[in-house]
C-alpha positions in Angstrom: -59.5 42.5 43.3 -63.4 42.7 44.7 -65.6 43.0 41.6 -68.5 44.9 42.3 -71.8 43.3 42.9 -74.7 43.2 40.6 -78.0 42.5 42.4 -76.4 41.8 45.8 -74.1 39.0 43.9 -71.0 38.5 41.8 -72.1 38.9 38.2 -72.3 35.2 36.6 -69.4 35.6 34.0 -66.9 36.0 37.5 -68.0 32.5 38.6 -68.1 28.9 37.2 -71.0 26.7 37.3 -70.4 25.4 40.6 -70.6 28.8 41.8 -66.9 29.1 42.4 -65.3 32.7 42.4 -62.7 33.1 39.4 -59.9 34.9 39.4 -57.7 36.2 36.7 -55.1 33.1 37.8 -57.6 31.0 37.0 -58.2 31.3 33.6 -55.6 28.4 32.5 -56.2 26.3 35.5 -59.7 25.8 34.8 -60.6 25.9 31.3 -63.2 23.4 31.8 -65.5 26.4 33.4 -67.4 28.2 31.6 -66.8 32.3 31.9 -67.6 35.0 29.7 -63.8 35.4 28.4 -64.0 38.8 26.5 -65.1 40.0 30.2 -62.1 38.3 32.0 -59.8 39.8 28.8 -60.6 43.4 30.4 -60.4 42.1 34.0 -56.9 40.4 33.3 -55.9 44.2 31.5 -57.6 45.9 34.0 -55.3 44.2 37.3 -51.8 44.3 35.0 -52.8 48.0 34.6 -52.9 48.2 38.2 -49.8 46.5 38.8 -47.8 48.6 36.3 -48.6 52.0 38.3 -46.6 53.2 41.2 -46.9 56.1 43.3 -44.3 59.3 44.5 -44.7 61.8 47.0 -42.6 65.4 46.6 -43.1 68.6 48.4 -41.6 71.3 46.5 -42.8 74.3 48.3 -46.2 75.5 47.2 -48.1 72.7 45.6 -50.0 74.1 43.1 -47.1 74.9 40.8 -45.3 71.6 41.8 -48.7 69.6 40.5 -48.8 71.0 37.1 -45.5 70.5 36.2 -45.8 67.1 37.1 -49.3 66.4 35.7 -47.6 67.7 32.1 -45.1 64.5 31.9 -46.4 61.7 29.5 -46.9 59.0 31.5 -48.3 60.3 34.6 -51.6 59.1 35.3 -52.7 61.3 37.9 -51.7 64.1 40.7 -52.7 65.2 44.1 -52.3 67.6 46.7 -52.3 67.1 49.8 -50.5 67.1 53.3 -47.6 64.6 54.6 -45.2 64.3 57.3 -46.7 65.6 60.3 -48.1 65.4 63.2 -52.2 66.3 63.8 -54.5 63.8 61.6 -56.7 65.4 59.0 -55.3 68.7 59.1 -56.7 71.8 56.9 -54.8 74.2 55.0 -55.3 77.3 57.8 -54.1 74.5 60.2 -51.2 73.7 58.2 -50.1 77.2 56.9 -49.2 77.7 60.7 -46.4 75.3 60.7 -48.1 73.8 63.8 -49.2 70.5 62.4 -45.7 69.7 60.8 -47.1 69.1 57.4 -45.6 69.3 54.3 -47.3 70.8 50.9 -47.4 67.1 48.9 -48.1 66.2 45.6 -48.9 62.7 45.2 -48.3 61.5 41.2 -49.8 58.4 40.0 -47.8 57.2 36.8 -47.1 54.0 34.6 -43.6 53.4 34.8 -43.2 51.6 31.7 -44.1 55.2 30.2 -41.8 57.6 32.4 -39.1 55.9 34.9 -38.9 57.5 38.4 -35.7 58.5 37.9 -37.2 61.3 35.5 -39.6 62.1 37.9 -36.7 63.0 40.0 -35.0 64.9 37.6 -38.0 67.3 37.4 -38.6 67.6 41.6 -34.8 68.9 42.2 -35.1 70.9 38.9 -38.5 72.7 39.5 -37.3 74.2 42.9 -34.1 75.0 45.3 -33.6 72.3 46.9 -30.6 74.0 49.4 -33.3 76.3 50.5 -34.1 75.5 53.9 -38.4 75.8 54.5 -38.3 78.0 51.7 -38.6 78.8 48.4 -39.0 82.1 47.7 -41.4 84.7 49.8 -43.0 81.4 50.6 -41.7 80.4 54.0 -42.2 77.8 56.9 -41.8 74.3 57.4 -44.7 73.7 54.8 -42.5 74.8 52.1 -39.8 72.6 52.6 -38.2 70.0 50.0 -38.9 66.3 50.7 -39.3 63.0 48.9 -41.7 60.4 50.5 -40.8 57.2 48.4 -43.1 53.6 48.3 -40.4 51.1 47.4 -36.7 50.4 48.5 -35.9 50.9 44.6 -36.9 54.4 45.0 -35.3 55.1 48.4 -31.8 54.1 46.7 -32.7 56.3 43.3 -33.5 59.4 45.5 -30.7 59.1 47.7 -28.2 58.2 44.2 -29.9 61.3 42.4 -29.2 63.6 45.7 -25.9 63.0 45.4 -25.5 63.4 42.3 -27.4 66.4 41.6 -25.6 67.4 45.2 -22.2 67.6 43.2 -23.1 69.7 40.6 -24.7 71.7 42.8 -21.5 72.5 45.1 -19.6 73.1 41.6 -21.8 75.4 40.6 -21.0 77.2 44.6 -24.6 76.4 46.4 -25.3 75.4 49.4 -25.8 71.9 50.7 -29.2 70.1 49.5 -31.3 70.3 52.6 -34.2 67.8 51.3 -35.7 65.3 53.5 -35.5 61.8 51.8 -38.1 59.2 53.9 -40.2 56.1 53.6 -43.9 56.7 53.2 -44.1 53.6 55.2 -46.9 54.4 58.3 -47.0 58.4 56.8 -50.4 58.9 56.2 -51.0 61.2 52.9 -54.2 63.2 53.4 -55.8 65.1 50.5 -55.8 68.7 50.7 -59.3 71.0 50.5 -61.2 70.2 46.7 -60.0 73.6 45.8 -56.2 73.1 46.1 -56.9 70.0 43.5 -55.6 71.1 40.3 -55.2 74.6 41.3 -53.6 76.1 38.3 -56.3 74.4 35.8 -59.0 75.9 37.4 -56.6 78.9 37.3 -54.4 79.2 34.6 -53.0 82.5 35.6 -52.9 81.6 39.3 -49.8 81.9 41.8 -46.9 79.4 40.8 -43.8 80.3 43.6 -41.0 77.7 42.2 -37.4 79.5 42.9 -35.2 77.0 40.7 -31.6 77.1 41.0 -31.3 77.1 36.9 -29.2 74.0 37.4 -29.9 71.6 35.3 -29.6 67.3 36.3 -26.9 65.7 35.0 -27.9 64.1 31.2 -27.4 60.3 30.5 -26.7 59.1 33.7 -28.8 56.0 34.9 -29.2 55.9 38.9 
């Protein structure tokens, strides 16, 4: 945590008298200095905020429908769009759109996970497209369109993996085709935002194009990966 500076120093209520720089851990270890607390009440808030949000990365095909559905869950924070999983650095949407840079259409959701779990974040990426479609979902094809999960801890690698199968055996019942999705780390894959005018596409236009070819097949209910 780097407070910001005010007049080219730390403002006086984030150090003690000696000049020392507190942090929130401090607090109870030195009550003896004097800090303005109802400012160290927000910073304390401020960092366990922090520490309660966690990030996802799916590609669902076209990211402009995938974004809203997931910006309209309680308990997501944020979205994104942007690019993933290939191979040129900074790449732009003309670049990717000709499948040479290897990206994938991403959207990146920012959500506190003591208000939605990740498992139903999951629930809504293999339910919002067709996940046996192989760089496509519906007209929209190329590798750009195809259906991945980028995950950012080892608990979400095992849940995605769990709710693939899972969703995998309904899926066969129901007589589709394998799940083709590609389940990775985002470990070293650098995420890079796509053009301002992807951002929130369908907000800016309500009535805009929203490609999302579901298989109508609902995730399993009350089953905890």
């Amino acid at each position: 945590m780097h407070p910001p500076p005010e007049g080219g120093a730390l403002s006086p209520e984030l150090r003690g008298r000696n000049g020392k720089v507190i942090s929130s851990a401090d607090v109870n270890n030195y009550p003896e200095i004097f800090i303005d607390t109802s400012r160290m009440t927000i910073l304390r808030a401020y960092c366990q905020n922090i520490a309660m949000n966690q990030s996802a990365y799916f590609a669902t095909g076209c990211f402009w429908g995938a974004e809203r559905r997931f910006w309209q869950l309680a308990g997501v924070i944020d979205t994104s769009v942007g690019y993933m999983g290939g191979t040129r650095p900074n790449p732009s949407y003309e670049q990717v759109c000709t499948g040479v840079t290897g990206h994938a259409e991403m959207v990146h959701v920012r959500f506190d996970d003591e208000q939605i779990s990740y498992q139903r974040l999951l629930e809504e990426f293999w339910t919002m497209h067709d996940p046996t479609s192989l760089n496509q979902q519906g007209g929209d094809i190329g590798t750009q369109y195809r259906s991945a999960i980028y995950t950012t801890t080892p608990e979400q690698l095992s849940q995605a993996i769990k709710s693939r199968d899972l969703y995998q055996e309904v899926l066969v019942k129901a007589g589709f085709d394998p799940i083709v999705s590609e389940i990775l780390s985002a470990d070293g894959v650098e995420y890079f935002m796509a053009e301002e005018y992807h951002q929130k596409y369908l907000k800016k236009n309500p009535n805009g194009y929203d490609c999302h070819s579901s298989t109508g097949i609902a995730f399993p209910v009350g089953v905890v990966l």
